[in-house]
N, C-alpha and C positions, 0 to 999 in steps of 0.2 A: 414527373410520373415514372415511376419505375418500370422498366424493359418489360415484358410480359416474355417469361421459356415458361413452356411446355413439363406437365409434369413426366416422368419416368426415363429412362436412358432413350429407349428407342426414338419417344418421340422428341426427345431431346436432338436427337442424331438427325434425324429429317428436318428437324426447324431451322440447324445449324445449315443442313446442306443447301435449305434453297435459299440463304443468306450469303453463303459462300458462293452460290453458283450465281447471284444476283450480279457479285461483285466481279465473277469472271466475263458478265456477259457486258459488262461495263465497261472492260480492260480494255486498254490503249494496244494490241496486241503488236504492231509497228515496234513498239520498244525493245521486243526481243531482240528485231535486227539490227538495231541503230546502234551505234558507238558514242559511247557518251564522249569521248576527246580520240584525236587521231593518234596512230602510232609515230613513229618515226620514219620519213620518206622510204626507205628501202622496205620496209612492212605494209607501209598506207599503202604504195603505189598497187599491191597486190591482192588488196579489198574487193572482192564481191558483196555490192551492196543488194537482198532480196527483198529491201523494204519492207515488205508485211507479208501475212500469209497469203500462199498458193493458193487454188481450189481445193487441191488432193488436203490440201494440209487441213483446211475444213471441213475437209470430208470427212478424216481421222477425229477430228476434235468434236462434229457429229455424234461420230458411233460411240464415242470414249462417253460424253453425254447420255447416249442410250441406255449402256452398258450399265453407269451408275444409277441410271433410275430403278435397276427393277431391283427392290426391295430384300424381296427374299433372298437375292442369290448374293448379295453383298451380306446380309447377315450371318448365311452360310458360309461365306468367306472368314469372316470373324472367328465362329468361331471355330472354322479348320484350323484356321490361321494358331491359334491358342495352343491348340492340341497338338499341332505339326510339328510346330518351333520348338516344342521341347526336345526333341531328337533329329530336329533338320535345318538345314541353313533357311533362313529367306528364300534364297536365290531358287534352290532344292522345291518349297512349297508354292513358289509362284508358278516353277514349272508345274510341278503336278496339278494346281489348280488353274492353269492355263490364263494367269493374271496377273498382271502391271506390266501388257507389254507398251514397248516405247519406241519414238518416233521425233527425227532428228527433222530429214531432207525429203523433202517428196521426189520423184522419180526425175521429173522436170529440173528440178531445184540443184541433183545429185549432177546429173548431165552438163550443166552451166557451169556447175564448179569446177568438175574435170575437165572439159575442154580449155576452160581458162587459165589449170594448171598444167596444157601443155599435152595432155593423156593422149594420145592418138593410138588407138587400135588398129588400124591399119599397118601400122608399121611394128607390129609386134609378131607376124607369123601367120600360119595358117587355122592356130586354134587359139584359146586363150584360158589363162588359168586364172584364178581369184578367193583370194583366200580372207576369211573374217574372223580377228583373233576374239574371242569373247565376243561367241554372237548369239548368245541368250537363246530366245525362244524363233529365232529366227526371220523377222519381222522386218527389223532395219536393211539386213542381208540380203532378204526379196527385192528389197525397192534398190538396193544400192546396184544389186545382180541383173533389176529388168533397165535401170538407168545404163548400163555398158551394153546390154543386147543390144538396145536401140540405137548405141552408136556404133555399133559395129557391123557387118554387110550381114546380109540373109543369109540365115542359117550357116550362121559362123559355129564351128562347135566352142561348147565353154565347158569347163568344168570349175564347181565353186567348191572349195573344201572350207571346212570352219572348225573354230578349237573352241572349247565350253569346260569349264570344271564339274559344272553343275549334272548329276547324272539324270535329272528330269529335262532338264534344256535340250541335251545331247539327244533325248529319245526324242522329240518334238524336232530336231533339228533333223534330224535318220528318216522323217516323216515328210520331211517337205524334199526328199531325196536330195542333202548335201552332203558331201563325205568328209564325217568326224573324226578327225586326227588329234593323235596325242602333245605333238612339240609343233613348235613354228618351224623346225626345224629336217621334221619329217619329209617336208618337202621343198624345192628348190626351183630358178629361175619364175617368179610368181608375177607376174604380169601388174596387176593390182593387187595391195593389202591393204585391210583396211584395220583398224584398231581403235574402236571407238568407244571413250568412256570407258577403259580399260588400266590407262595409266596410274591414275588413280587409285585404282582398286589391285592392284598387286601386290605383291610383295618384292617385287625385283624389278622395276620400271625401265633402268637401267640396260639391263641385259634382257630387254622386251625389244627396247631399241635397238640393239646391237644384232639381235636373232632376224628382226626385219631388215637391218641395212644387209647383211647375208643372204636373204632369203630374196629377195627383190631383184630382177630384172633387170640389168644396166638402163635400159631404156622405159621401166615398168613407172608407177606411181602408187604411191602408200598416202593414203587418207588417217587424217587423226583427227579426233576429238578430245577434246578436253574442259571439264566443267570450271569455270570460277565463277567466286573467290574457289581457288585451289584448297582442298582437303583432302587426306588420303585418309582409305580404310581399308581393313586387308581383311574378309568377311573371310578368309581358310583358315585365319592361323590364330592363336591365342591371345596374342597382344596387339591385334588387329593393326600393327604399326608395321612398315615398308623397312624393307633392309636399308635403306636409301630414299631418301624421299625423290620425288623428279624435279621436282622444283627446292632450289635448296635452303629460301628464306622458312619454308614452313617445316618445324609449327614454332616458332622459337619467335617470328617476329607479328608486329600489330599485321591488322590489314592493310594490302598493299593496294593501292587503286588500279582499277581492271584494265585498264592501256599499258601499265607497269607489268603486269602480273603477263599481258600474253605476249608482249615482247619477251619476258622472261623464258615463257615453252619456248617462243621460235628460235632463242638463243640455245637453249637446250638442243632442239633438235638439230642445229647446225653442228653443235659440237659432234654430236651423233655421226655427221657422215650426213645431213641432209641438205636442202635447199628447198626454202620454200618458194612453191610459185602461184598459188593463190589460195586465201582463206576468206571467210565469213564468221558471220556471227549468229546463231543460230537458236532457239528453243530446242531443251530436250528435255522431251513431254513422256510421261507416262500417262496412263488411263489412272482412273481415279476409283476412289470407295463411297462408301455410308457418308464422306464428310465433305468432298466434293467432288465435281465431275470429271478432273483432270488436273494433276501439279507439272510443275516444269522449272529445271533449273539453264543455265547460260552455259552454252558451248561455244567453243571455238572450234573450228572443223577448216584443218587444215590440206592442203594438196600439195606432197613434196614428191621431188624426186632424188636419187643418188648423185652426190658432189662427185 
């Protein structure tokens, strides 16, 4: 018997979606965090295992559901989206449309990982600073920002600065009241930095590294994320290719398998001036459209400190 779709695009679009949402609501979601083979003792031993999702992370994956149900405002997405693109980046149109934000670590999830990698607030000072390189619509930043409140004593003062190319990101970001700087460089002694899903999307990953090991606190910690299977895209510049790629097998070799591939960042990042002292494995989810309720690609979200 042949499949039976729906005649005309739209309802083409909803018949897809609650077939695709069938199959999200069926997912093994545990696999985000599980490693398919271990790394080599001095990486394994540093494993935060969060086995499956949080509550918060539920909660998110919830509203991301909501979000895509209501019809009209996903069509209207479309077709802004159409008409934006021609004169605006992605990045530019999701901010103005206040859409595909995303979500790494729950608040809970952020806390566990930095303490494990060592982070102590208490021993940083009387205030603390925090900075988030490429922190989009400001979302991740919240939960990374309310994750250090809570370890640190009452009414510690903080302040969080964050860097964004995007100039709708930046006005969204001026709104949740963080302070928007130009360089990583602009500012100095930085208590935590965080650079998440950033690497990748540069043009100079390289000297992204090297502005953080300068910019970081002798005693501070810099959180990383990074997606695989590794791909870079440079959404500013024309041939959307990295002066240097961060990982040096791509794009010239096959795929490399994903215990290769993240030993390969933490090699990277030693080289840098770092040391790592605990990482995981992670979902990074964005909220979804017309075709389903929410996508997500594999990070690794690392906790290092300065060698």
């Amino acid at each position: 018997m042949t499949t039976y779709r729906p005649k005309g695009a739209l309802a083409r679009a909803v018949y897809d979606k609650v077939h695709n949402d069938q199959y999200l609501d069926g997912y093994d979601m545990k696999l985000w965090y599980e490693m398919p083979k271990p790394l080599a003792k001095r990486f394994q031993t540093k494993f935060i295992d969060f086995k499956e999702p949080d509550n918060i992370t539920m909660e998110w994956l919830d509203k991301a559901k909501f979000k895509s149900s209501n019809l009209w405002v996903q069509v209207w997405h479309i077709v802004a989206r159409l008409f934006l693109g021609i004169f605006m980046t992605q990045t530019d149109v999701n901010g103005l449309l206040k859409r595909g934000s995303m979500f790494i670590l729950s608040e809970q999830q952020f806390m566990e990982l930095l303490r494990a990698g060592g982070f102590r607030i208490d021993q940083l000072g009387d205030a603390f600073d925090m900075l988030d390189i490429g922190a989009g619509d400001g979302e991740v930043t919240t939960r990374l920002a309310q994750a250090v409140f809570r370890l640190g004593p009452e009414n510690m003062p903080m302040r969080v600065f964050t860097t964004e190319t995007s100039w709708t990101m930046r006005e969204r970001l001026q709104k949740r009241h963080f302070t928007v700087i130009d360089k990583i460089t602009d500012v100095q002694q930085i208590d935590l930095i965080a650079c998440l899903n950033v690497l990748d999307r540069c043009a100079d990953p390289h000297q992204i590294l090297s502005d953080i090991h300068a910019t970081l606190s002798p005693r501070g910690r810099a959180v990383f994320a990074l997606v695989l299977p590794y791909s870079h895209y440079v959404e500013m510049n024309t041939s959307h290719m990295p002066i240097k790629p961060l990982l040096p097998h791509w794009p010239h070799s096959q795929r490399v398998p994903f215990e290769e591939e993240a030993t390969v960042f933490f090699e990277q990042l030693e080289e840098a001036g770092f040391r790592v002292e605990a990482w995981t494995k992670a979902p990074y989810l964005c909220e979804g459209d017309l075709r389903q309720s929410f996508y997500w690609l594999i990070d690794i979200v690392a906790v290092v400190s300065k060698k």
